[in-house]
C-alpha positions in Angstrom: -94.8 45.5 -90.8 -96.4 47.6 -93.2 -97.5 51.6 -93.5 -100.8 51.0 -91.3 -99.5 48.8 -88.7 -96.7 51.7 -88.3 -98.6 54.1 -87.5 -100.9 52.5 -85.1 -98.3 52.1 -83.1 -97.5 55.4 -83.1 -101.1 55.6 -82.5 -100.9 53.7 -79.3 -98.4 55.4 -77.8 -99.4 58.9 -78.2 -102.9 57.8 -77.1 -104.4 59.3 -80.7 -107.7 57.4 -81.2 -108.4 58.7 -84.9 -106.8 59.8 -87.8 -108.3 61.5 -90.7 -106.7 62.1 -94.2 -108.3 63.4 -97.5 -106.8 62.8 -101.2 -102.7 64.0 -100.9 -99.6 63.0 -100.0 -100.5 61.7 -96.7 -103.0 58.9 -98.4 -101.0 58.7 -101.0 -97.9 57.3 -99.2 -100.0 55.2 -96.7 -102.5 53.5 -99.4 -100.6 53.6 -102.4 -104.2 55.4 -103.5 -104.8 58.7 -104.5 -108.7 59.5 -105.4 -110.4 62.5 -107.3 -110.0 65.2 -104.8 -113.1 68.2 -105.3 -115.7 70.0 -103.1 -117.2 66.7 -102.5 -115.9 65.3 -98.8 -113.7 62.1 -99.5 -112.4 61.1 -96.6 -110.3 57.9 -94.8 -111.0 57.2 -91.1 -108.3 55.3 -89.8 -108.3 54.2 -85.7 -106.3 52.1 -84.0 -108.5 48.9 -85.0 -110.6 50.2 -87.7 -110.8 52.0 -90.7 -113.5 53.1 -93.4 -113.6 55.8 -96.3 -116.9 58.4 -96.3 -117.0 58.0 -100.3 -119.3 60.4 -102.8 -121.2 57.8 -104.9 -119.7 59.6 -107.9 -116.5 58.3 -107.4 -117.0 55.1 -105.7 -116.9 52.5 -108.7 -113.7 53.6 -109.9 -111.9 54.0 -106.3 -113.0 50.5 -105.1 -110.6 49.5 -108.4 -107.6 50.9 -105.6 -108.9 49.6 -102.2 -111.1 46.7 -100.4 -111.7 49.1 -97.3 -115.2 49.5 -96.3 -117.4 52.6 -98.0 -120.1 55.0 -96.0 -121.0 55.9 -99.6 -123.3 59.3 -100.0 -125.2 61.1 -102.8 -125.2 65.1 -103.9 -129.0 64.8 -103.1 -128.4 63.2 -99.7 -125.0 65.0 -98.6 -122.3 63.5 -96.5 -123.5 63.9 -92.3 -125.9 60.8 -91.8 -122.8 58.7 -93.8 -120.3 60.1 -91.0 -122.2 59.4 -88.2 -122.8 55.6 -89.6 -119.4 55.6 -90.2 -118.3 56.8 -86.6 -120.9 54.9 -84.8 -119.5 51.6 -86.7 -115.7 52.0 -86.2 -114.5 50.0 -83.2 -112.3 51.0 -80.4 -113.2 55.1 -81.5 -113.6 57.1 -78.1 -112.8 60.4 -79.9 -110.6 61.9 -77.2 -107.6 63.0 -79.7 -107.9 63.0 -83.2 -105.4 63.8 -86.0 -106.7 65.7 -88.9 -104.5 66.1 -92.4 -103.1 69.3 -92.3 -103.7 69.8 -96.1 -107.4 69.2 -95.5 -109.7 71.7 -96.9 -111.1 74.3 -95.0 -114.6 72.9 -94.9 -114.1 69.1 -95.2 -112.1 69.8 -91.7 -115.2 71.3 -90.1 -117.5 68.8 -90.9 -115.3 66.5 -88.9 -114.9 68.7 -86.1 -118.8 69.3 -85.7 -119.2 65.8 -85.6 -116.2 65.3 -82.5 -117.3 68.4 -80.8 -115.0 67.6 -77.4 -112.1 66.2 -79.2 -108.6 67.7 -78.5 -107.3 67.9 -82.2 -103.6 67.3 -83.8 -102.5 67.8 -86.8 -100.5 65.0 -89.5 -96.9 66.3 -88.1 -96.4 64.0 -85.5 -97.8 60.7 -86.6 -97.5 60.2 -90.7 -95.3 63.2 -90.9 -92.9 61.6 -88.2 -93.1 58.1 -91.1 -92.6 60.0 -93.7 -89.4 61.4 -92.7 -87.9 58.2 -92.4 -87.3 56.7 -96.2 -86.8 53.1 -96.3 -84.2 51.2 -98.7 -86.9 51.1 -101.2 -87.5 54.9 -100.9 -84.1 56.0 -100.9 -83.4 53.8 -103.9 -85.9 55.8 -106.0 -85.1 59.1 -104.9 -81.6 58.2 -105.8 -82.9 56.9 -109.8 -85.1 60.7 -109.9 -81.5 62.4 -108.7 -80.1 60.9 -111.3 -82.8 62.0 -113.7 -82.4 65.4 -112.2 -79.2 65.6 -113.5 -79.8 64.5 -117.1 -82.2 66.9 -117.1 -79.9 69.9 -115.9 -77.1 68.5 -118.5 -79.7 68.9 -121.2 -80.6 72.1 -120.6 -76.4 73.5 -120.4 -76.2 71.6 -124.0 -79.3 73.7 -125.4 -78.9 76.7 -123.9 -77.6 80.1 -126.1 -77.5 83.5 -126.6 -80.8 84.7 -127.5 -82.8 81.8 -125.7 -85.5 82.2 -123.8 -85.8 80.9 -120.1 -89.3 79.1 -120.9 -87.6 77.6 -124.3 -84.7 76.2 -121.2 -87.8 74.9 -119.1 -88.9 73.4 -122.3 -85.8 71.3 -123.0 -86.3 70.4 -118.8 -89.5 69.1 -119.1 -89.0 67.4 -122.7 -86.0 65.8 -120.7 -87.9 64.5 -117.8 -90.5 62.8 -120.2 -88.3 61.1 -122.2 -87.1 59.8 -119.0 -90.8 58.7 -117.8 -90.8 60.4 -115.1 -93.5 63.7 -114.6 -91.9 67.3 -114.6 -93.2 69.3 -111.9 -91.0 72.5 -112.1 -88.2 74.1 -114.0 -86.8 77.4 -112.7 -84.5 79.4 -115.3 -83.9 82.6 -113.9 -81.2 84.8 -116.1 -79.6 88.0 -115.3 -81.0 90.3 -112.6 -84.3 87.5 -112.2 -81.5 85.4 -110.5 -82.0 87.6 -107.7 -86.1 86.3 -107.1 -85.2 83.0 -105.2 -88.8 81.7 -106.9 -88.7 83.8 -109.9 -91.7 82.5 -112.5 -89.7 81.4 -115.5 -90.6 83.3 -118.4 -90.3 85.0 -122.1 -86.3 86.7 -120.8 -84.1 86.4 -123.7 -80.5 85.2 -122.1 -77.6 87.6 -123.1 -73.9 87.1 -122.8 -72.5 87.2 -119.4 -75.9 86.3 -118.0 -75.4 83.9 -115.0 -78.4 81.8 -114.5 -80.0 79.9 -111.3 -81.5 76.5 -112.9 -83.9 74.5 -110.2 -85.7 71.7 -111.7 -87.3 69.0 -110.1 -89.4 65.7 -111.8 -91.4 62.9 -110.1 -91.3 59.3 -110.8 -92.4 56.2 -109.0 -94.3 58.6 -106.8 -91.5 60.9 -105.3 -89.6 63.4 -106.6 -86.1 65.1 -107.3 -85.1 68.5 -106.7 -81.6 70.4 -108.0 -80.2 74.1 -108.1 -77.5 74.7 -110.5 -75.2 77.9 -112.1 -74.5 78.9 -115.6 -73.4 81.6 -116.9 -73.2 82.6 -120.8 -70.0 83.3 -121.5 -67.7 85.1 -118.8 -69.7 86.1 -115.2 -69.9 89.2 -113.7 -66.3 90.5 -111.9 -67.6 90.0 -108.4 -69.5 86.8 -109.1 -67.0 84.4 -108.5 -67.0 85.9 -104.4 -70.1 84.9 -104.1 -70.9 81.9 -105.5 -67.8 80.7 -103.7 -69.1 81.6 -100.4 -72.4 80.1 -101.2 -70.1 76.9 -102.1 -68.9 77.2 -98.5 -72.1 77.4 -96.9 -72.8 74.6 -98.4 -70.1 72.6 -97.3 -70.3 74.0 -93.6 -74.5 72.7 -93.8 -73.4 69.6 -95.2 -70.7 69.4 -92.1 -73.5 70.2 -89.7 -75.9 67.6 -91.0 -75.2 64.4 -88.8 -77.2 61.4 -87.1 -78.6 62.9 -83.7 -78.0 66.9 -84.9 -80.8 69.6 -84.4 -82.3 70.9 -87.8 -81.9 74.5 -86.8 -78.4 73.7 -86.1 -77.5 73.0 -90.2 -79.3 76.1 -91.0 -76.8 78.1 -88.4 -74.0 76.3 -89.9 -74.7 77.4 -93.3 -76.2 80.9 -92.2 -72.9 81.7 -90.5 -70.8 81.2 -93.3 -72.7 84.1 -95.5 -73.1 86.4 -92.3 -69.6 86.5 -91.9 -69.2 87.6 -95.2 -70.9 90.0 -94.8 -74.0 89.1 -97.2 -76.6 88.2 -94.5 -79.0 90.4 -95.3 -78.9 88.7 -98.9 -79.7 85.1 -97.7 -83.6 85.2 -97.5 -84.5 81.9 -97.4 -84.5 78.9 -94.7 -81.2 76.6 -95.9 -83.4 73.4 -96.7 -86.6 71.0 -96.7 -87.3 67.9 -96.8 -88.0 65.3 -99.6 -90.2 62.5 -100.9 -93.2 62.2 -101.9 -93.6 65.7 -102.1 -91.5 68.4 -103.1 -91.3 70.3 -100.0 -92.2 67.9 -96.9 -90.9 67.5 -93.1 -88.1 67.9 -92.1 -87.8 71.3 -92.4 -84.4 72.9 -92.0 -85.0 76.4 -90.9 -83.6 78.6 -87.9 -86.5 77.2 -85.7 -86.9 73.8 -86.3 -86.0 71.8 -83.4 -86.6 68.0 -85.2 -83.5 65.7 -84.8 -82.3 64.2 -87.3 -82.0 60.6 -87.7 -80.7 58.3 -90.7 -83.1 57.8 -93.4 -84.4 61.4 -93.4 -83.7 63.1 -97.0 -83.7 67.0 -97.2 -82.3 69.7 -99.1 -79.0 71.8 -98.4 -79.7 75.0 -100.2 -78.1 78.2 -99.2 -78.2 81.2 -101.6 -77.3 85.0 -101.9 -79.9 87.4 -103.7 -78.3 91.3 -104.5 -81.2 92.7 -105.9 -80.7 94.4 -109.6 -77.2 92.4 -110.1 -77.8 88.2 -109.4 -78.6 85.5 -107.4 -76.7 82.4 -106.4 -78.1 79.3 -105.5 -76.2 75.6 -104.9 -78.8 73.0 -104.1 -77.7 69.3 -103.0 -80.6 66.7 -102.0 -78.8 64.6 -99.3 -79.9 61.0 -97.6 -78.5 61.1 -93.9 -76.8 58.2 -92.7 -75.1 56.6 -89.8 -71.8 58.5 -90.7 -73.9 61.5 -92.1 -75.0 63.1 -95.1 -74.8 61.0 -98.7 -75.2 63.9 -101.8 -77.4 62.3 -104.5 -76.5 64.5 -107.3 -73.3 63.6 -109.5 -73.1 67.0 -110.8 -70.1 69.7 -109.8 -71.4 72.6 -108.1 -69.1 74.8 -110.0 -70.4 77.8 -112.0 -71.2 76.2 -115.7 -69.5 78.4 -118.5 -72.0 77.8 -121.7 -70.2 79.0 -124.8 
């Protein structure tokens, strides 16, 4: 059974009678297409026996390279309305009752649709593609496992470059240089030294490293269309004299999250599990961030795992197990493991210790 055939089922029994998706993730993943994405409406229609794109001229040649579904083709002189309502009076089995609009949608591409379905109750991607998404299949967890692996060349390039006197963009460099060479496409290198340990997203930039600098590295590449994600420490030279305290309780929060995470377990559930471990140790005020998210196609994607979240989780799902302590003016600590959950619970993907990295 393939993506399409999926999700109309889910269709079917949530009693959704349209979905609509523009250029992202959510296409992405279901077509295996990912067209020109501007001010211009592009947009797939899919219900539960039918489907159609409303298609700008401009780029219609080149996406009909990617897909044999039917075009409602329009022109910047004509504009996009009388092609949706040819479109929506054509689809078959469209009574317009509950439709399903991609949450990433822009503003105004949304409203169009939602002028045209005046009376429809409307939902958003979370519980139809989102609820796919979420589960990888052997083929998906084999890649992710290949970019973790890729993840971790990348942070072992960057411990054998770094020295006194680099700068953190000059690390990202040697990240994205390693990704590259690995084919895959960078997407993000944190290197956050000293006191810019303590910004959980600190914008990497021209910060010479000094000795006894300890440094959060997150990096993260894509290939094959889905993407890696990893949070390691060095330090130049020896670490502060309270640093090893911390980073060892942000080791057991880690473990206690990864404890927590099992087949049938609520998602807010492994963010208590870690969360408790640095409360009780009297550095909650310091942990100011949810404890994971999920991964695939995108970098951050369902499932969530945040104080709230009440998703169960089920084998196939892959997330992040990320706790961290932040004291402002000193450093930060981050340990970040992406983890595929199976039957007998959570499989790590990196390779790589989670022990502080002395650099020399």
């Amino acid at each position: 059974m393939d993506k399409t055939e999926k999700l109309r089922l889910i269709m079917k029994e949530k009693d959704i009678d349209l979905i609509v998706l523009s250029p992202g993730a959510n296409l992405n993943w279901l077509l295996n297409f990912n067209p020109h994405a501007d001010e211009r409406p592009l947009l797939f229609f899919l219900t539960q026996s039918g489907s159609a794109f409303l298609m700008p001229e401009l780029e219609a040649e080149s996406a009909r390279q990617h897909t044999d579904i039917k075009f409602y083709n329009w022109s910047d002189a004509s504009g996009p309305l009388s092609s949706i309502d040819s479109l929506l009076n054509d689809l078959k089995g469209f009574s317009s009752r509950t439709i399903v609009i991609d949450d990433t949608m822009r503003a105004d591409h949304a409203a169009i649709v939602q002028d045209k379905l005046l009376n429809s109750n409307r939902l958003f991607t979370a519980s139809t593609i989102g609820a796919l998404r979420m589960q990888k299949d052997a083929t998906e967890q084999h890649i992710l496992t290949l970019n973790a692996h890729q993840a971790d060349t990348a942070m072992e390039m960057a411990w054998a470059k770094i020295n006194v006197g680099m700068k953190e963009e000059e690390v990202a460099s040697v990240i994205k240089k390693s990704f590259s060479d690995q084919g895959a496409s960078p997407q993000f290198s944190i290197v956050a030294a000293g006191s810019n340990s303590a910004f959980p997203h600190h914008q990497t930039g021209s910060t010479e490293l000094k000795e006894g600098d300890v440094i959060v590295i997150d990096l993260g590449g894509k290939f094959k269309g889905y993407a890696s994600d990893i949070t390691r420490m060095a330090c130049v030279g020896s670490p502060p004299t309270d640093y090893s305290l911390v980073h060892q309780i942000v080791e057991d929060s880690v473990c206690a999250a990864l404890a927590a995470a099992m087949p049938g377990q609520i998602a807010k559930n492994v963010d208590k599990a870690a969360r408790d471990v640095i409360e009780k140790a009297g550095f909650g005020e310091y942990f100011i961030h949810r404890t994971g998210h999920g991964l695939g196609s995108e970098i951050h994607e369902p499932p969530f795992i945040t104080s709230t979240s009440e998703t169960i989780l089920e084998p196939g799902m892959v997330f992040s197990i990320e706790p961290g302590i932040y004291i402002p003016n000193k450093f930060g600590v981050r340990l970040e493991e992406i983890v595929i959950l199976e039957e007998h619970g959570p499989v790590v993907l990196s390779k790589l210790s989670r022990e502080l990295k002395i650099l020399n």
